[in-house]
N, CA, C and O atoms as CSV, one atom per row, in Angstrom:
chain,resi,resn,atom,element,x,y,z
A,1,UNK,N,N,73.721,119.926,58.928
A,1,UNK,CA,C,73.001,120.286,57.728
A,1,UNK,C,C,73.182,121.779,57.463
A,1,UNK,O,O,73.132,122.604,58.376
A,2,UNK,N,N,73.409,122.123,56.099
A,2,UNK,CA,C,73.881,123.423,56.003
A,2,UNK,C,C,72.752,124.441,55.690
A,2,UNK,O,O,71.950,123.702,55.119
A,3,UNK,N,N,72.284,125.460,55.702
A,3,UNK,CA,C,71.499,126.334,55.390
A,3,UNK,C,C,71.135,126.186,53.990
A,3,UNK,O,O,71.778,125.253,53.509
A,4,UNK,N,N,70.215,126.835,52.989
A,4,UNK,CA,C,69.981,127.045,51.656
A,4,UNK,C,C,69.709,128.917,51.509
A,4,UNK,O,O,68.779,129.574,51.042
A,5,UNK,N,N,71.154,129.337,52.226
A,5,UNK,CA,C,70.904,130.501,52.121
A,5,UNK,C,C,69.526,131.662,51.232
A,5,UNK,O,O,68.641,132.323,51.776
A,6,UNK,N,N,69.857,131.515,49.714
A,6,UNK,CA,C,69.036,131.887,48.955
A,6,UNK,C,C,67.763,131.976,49.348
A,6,UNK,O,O,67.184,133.025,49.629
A,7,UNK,N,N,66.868,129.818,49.397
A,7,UNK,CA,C,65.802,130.177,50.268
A,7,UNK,C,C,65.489,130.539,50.811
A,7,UNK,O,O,64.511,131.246,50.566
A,8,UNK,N,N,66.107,130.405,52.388
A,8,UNK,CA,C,65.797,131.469,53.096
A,8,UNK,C,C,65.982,132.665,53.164
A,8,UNK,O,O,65.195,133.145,53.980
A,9,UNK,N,N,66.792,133.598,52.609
A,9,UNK,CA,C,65.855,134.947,52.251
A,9,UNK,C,C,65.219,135.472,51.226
A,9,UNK,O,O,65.127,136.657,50.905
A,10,UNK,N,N,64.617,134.163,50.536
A,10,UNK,CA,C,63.559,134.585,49.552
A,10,UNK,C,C,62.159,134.591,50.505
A,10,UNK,O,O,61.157,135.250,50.227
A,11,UNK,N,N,62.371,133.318,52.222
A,11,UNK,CA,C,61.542,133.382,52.561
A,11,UNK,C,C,61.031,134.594,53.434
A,11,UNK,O,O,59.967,135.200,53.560
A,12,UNK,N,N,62.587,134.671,54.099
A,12,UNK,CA,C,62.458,136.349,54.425
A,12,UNK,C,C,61.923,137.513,54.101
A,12,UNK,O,O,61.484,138.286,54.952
A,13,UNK,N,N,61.909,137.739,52.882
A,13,UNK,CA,C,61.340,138.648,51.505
A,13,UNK,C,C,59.937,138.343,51.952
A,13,UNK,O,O,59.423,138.941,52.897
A,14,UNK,N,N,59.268,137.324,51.203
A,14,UNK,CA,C,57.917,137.072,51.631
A,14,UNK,C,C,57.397,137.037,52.953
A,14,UNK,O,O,56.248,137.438,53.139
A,15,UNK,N,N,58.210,136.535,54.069
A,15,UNK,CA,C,57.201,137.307,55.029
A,15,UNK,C,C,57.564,138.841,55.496
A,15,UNK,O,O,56.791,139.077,56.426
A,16,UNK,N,N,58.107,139.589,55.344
A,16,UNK,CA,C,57.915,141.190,55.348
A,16,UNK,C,C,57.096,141.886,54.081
A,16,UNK,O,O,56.541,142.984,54.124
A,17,UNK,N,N,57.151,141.013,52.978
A,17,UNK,CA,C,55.879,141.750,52.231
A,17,UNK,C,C,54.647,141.032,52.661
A,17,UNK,O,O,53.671,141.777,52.572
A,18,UNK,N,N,54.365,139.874,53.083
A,18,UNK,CA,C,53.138,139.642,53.720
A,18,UNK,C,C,52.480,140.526,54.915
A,18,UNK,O,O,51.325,140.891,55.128
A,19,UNK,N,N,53.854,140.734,55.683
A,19,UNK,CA,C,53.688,141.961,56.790
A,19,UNK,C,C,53.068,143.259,56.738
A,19,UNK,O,O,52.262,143.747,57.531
A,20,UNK,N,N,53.661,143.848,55.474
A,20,UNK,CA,C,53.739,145.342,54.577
A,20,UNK,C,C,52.196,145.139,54.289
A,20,UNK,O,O,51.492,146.017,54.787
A,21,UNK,N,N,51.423,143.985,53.460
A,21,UNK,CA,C,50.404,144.040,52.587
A,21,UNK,C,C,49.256,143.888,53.340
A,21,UNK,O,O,48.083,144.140,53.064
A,22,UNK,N,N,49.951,143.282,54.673
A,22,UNK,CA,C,48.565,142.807,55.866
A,22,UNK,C,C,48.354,143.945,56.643
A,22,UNK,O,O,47.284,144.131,57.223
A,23,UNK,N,N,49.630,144.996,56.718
A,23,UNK,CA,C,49.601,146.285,57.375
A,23,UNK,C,C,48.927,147.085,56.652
A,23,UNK,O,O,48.553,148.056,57.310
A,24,UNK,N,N,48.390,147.121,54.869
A,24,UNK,CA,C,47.493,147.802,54.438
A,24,UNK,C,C,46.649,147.743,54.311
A,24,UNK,O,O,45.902,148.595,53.828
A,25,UNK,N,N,46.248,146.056,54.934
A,25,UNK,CA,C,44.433,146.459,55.001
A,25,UNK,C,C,43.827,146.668,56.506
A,25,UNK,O,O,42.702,147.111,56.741
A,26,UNK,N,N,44.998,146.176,57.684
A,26,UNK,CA,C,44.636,146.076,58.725
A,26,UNK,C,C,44.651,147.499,59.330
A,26,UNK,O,O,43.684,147.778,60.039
A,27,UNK,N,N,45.715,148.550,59.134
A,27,UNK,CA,C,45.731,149.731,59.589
A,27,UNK,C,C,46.141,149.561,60.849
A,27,UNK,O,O,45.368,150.079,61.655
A,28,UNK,N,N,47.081,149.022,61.329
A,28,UNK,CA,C,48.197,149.121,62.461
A,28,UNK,C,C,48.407,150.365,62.990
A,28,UNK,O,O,48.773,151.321,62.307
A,29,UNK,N,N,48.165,150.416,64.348
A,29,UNK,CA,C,48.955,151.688,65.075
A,29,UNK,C,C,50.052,152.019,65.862
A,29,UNK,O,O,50.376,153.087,66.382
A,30,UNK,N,N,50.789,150.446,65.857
A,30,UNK,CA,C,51.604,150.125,66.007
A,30,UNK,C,C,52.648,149.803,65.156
A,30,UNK,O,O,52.430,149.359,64.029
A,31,UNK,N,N,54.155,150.050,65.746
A,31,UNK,CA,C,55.383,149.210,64.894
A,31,UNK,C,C,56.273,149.130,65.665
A,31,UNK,O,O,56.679,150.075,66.341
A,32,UNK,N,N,56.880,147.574,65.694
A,32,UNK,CA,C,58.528,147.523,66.300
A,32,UNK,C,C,59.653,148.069,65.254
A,32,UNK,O,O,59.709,147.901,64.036
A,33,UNK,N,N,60.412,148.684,66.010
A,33,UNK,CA,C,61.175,149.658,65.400
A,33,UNK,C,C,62.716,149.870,65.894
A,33,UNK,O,O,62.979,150.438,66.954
A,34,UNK,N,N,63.561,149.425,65.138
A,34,UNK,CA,C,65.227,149.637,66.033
A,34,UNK,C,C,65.503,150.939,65.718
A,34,UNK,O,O,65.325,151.131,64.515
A,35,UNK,N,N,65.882,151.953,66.338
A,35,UNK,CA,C,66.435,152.995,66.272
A,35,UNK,C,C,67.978,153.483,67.009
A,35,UNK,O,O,68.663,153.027,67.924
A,36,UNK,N,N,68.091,154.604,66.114
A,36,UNK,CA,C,69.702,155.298,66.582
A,36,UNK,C,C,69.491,156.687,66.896
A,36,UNK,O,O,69.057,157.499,66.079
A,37,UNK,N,N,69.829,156.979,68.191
A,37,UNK,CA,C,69.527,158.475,68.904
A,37,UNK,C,C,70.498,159.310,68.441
A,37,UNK,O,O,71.401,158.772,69.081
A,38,UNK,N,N,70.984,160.074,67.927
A,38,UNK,CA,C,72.209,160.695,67.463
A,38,UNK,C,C,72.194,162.837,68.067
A,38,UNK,O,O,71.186,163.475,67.765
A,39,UNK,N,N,72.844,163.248,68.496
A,39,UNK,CA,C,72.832,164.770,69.212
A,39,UNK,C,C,72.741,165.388,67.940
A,39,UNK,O,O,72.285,166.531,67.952
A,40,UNK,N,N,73.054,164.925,66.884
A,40,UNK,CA,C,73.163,165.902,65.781
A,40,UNK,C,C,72.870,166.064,63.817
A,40,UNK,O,O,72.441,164.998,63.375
A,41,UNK,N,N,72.976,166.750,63.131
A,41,UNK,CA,C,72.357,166.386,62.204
A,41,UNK,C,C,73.990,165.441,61.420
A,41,UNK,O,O,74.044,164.468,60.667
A,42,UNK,N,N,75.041,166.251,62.012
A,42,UNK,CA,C,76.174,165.565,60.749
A,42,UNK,C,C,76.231,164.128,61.363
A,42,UNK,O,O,76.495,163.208,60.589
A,43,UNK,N,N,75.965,163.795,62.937
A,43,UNK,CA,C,76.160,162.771,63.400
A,43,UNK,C,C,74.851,161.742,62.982
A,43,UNK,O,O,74.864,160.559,63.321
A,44,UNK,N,N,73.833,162.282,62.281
A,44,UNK,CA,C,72.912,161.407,61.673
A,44,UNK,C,C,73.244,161.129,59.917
A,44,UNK,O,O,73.187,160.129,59.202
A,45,UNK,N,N,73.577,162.449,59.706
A,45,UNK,CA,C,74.074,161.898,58.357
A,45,UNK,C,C,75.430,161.218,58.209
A,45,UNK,O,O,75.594,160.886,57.035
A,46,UNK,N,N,76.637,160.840,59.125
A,46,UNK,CA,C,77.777,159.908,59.025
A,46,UNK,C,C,77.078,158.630,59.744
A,46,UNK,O,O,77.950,157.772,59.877
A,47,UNK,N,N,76.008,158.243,60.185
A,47,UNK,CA,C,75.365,156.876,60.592
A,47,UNK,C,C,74.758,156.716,59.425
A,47,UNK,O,O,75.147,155.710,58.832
A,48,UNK,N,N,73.656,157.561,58.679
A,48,UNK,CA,C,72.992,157.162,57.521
A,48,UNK,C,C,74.326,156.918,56.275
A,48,UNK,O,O,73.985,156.140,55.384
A,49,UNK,N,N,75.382,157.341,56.174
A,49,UNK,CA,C,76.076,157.339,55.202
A,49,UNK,C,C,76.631,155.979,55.540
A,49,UNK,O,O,76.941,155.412,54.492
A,50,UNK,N,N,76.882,155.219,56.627
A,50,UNK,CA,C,77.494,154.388,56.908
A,50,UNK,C,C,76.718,152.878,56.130
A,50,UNK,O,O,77.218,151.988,55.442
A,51,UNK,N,N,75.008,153.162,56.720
A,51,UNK,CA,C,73.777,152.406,56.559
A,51,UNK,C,C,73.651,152.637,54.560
A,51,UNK,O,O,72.990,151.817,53.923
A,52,UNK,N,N,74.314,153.727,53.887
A,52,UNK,CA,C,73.983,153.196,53.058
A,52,UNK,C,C,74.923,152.832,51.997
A,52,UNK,O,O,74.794,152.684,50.782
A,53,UNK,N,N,76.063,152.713,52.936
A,53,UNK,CA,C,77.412,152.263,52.529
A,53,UNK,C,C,77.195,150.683,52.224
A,53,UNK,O,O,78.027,150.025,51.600
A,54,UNK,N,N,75.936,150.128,52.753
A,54,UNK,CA,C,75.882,148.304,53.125
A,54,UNK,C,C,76.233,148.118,54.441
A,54,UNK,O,O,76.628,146.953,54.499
A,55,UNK,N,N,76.299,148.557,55.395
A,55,UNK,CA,C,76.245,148.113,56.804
A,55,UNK,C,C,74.988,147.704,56.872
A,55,UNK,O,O,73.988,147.956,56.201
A,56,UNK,N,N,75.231,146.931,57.927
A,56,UNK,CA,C,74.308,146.187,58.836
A,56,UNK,C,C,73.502,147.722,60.678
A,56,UNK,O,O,73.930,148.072,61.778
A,57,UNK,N,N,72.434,147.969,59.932
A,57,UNK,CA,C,71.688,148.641,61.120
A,57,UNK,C,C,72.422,148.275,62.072
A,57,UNK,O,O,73.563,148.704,62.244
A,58,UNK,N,N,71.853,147.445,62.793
A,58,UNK,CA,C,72.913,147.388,64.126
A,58,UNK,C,C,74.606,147.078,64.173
A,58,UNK,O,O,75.144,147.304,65.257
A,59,UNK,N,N,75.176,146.743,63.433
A,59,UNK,CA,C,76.842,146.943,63.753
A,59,UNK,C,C,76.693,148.536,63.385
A,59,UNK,O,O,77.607,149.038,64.039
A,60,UNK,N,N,75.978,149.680,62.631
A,60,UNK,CA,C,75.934,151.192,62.844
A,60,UNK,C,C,75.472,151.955,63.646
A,60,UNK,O,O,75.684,153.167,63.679
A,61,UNK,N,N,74.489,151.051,64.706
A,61,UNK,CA,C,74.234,151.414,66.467
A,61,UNK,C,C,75.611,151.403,66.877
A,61,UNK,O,O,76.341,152.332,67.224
A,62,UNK,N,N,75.840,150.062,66.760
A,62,UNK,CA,C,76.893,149.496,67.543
A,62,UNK,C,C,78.454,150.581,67.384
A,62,UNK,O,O,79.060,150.733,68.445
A,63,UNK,N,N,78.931,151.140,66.385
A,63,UNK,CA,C,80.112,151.884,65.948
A,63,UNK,C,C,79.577,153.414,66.167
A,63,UNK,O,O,80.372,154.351,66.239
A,64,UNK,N,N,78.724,153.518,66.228
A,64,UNK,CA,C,78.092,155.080,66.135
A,64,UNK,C,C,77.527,155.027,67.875
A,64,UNK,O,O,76.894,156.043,68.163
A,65,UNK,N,N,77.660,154.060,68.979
A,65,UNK,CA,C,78.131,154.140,69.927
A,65,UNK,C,C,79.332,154.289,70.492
A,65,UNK,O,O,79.582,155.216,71.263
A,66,UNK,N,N,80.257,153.297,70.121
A,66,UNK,CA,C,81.518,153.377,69.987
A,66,UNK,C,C,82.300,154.337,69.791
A,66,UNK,O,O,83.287,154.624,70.469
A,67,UNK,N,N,81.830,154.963,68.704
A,67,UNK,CA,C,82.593,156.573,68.367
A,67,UNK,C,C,81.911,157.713,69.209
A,67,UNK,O,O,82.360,158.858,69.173
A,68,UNK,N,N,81.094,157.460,69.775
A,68,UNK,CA,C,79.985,158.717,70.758
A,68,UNK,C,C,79.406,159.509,70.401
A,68,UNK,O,O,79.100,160.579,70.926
A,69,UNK,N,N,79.049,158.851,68.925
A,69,UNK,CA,C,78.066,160.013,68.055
A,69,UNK,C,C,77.040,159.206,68.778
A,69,UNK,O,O,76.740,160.020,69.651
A,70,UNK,N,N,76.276,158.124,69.013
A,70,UNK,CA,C,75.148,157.732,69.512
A,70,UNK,C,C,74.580,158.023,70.878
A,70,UNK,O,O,75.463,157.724,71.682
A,71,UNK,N,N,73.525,158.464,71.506
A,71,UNK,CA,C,73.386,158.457,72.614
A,71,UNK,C,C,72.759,157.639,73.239
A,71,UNK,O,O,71.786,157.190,72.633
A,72,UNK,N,N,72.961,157.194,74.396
A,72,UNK,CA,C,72.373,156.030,74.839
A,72,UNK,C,C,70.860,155.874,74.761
A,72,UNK,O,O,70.320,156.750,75.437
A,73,UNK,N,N,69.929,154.998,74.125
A,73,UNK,CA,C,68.506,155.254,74.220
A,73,UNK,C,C,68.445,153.591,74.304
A,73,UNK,O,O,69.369,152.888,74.714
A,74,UNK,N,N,66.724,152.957,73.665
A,74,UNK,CA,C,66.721,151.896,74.094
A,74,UNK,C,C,67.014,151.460,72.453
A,74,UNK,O,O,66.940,152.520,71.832
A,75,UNK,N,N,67.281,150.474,71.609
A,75,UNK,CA,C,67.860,150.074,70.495
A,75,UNK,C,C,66.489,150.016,69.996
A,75,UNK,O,O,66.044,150.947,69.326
A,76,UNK,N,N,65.628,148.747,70.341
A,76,UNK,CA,C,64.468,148.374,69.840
A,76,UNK,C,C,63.057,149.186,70.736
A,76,UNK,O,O,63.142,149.605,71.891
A,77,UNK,N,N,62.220,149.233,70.148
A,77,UNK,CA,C,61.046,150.137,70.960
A,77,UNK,C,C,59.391,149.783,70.207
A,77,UNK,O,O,59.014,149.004,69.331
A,78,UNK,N,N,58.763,150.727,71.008
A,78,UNK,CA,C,56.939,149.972,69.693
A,78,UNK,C,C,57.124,151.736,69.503
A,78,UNK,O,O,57.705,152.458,70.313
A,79,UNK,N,N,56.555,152.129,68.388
A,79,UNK,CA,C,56.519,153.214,68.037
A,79,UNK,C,C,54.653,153.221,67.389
A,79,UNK,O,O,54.136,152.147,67.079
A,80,UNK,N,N,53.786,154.677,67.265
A,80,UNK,CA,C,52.217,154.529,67.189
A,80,UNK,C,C,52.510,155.509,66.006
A,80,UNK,O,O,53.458,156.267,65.805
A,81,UNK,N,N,51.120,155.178,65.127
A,81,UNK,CA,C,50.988,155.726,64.262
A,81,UNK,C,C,51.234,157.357,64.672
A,81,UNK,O,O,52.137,157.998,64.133
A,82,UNK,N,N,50.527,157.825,65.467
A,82,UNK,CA,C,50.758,159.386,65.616
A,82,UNK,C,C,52.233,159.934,65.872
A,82,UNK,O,O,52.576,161.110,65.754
A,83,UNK,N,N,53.110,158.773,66.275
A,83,UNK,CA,C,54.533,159.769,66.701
A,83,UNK,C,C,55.000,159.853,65.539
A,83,UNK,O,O,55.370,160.972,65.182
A,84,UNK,N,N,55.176,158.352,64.286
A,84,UNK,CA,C,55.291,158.827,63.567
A,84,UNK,C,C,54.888,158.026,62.162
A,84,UNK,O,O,55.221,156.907,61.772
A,85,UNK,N,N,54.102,158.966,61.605
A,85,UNK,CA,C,53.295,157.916,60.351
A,85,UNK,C,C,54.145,157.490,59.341
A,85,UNK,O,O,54.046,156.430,58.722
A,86,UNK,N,N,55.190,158.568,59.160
A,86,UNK,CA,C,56.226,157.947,58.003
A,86,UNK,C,C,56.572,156.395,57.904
A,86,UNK,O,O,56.820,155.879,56.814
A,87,UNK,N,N,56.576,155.827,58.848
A,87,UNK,CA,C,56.951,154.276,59.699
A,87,UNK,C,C,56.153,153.697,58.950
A,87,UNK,O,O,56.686,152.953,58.127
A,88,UNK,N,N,54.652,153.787,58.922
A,88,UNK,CA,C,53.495,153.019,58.446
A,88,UNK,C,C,53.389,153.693,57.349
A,88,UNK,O,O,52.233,154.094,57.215
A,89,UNK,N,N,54.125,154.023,56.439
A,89,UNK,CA,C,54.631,153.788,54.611
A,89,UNK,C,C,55.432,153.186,54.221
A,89,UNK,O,O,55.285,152.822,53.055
A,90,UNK,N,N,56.749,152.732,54.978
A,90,UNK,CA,C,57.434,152.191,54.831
A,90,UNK,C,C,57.093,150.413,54.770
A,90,UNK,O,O,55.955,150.062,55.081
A,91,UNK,N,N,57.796,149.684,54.490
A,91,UNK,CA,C,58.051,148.206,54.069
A,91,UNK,C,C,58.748,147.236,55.234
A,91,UNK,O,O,59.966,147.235,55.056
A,92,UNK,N,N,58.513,146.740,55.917
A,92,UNK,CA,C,59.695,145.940,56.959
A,92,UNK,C,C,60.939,145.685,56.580
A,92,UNK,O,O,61.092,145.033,55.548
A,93,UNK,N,N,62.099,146.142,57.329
A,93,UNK,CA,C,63.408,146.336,56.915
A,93,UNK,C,C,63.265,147.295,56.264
A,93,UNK,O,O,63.713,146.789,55.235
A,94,UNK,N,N,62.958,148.513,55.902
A,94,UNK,CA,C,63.409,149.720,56.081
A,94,UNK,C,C,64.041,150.168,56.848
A,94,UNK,O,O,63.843,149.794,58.004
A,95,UNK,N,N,65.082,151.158,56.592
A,95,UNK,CA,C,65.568,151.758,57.447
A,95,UNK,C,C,65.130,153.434,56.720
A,95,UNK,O,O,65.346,153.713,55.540
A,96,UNK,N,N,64.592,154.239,57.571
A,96,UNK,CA,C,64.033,155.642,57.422
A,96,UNK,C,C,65.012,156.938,57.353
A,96,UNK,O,O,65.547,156.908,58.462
A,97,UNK,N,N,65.432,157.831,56.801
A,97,UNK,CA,C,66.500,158.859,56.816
A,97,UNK,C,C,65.940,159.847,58.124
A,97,UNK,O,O,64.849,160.238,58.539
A,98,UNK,N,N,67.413,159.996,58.507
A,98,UNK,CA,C,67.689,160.917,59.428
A,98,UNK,C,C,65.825,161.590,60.358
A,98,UNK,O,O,64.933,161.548,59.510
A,99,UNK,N,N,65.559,161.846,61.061
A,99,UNK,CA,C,64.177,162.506,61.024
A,99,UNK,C,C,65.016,163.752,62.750
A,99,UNK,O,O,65.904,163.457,63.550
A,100,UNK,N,N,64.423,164.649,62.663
A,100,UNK,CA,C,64.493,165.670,63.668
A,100,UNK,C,C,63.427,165.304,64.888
A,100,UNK,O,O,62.238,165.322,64.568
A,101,UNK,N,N,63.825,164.906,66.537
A,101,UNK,CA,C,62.818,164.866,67.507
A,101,UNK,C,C,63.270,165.497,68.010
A,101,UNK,O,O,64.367,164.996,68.253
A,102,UNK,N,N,63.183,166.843,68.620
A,102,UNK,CA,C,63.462,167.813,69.677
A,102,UNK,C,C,65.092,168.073,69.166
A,102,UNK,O,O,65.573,168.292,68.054
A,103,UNK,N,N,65.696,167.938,70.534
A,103,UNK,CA,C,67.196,168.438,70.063
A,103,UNK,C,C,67.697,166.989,69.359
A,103,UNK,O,O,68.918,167.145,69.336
A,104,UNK,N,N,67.551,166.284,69.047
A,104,UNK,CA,C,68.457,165.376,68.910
A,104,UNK,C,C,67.568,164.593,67.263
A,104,UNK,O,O,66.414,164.919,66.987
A,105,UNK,N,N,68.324,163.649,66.431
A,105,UNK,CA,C,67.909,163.104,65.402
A,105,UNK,C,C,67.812,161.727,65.673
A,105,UNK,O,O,68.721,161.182,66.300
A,106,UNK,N,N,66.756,161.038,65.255
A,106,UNK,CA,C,66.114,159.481,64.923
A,106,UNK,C,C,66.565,158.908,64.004
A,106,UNK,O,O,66.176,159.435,62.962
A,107,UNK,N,N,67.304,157.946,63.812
A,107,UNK,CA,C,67.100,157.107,62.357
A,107,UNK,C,C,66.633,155.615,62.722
A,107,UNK,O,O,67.315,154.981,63.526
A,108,UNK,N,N,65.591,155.091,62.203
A,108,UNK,CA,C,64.268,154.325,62.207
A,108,UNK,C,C,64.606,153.236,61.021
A,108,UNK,O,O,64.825,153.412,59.823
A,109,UNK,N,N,64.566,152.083,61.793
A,109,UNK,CA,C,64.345,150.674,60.942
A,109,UNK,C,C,63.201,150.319,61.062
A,109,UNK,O,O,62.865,150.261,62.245
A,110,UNK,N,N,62.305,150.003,60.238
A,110,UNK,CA,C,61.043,149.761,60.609
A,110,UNK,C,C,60.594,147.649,61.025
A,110,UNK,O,O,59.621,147.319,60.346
A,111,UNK,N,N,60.955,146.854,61.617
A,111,UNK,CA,C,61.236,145.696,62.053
A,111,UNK,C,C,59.788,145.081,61.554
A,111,UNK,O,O,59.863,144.439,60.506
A,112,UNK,N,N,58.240,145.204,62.264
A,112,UNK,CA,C,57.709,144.586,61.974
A,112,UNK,C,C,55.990,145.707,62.429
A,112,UNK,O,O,55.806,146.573,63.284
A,113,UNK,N,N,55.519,145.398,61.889
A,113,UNK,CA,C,53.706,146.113,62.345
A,113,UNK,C,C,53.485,145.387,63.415
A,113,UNK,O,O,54.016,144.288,63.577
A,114,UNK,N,N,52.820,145.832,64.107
A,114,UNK,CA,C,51.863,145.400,65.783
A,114,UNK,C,C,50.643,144.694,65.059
A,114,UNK,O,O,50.403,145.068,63.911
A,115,UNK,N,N,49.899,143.766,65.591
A,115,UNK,CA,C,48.344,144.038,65.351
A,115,UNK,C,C,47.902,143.693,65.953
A,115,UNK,O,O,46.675,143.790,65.951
């Protein structure tokens, strides 16, 4: 039996805005979150340029390892409101621009709210 593509990511759609809308009344301090560790700012902006070329988040882990702009970290993680709130404005399936943590740059998919 073959998929009904369409449907299912119309259903997709609806449950990340159910996610998004339940995260604004519930006030989550939590979020699962895929991220890309990158040493640098041009090496965050040739991953973000890649991500908004239409890549797929992870095949731009995946090549932005490959090429050794990425540094090894963990892919997926829970991230709290205080490290970083920008996360909890965002929509599920976001992906967040470039952000500065110490020496090195973040770029943040936002996957799903905790509750």
């Amino acid at each position: 039996m073959e998929k009904d593509v369409p449907h299912y990511l119309g259903e997709l759609l609806i449950w990340e805005i159910e996610d998004y809308l339940r995260a604004r009344t519930a006030r989550p301090e939590r979020a699962r979150v895929a991220r890309i560790k990158v040493p640098s700012r041009s090496a965050a902006e040739a991953v973000a340029a890649d991500l908004e070329a239409g890549g797929s988040f992870y095949a731009a882990a995946r090549q932005a390892l490959a090429r050794g702009v990425a540094m090894p970290d963990d892919l997926f993680g829970v991230v709290t409101r205080d490290e970083h709130p920008e996360v909890f404005e965002a929509v599920p399936g976001t992906t967040l621009p470039p952000k500065p943590e110490g020496e090195h740059y973040l770029i943040i998919r936002l996957v799903a709210f905790e509750s």
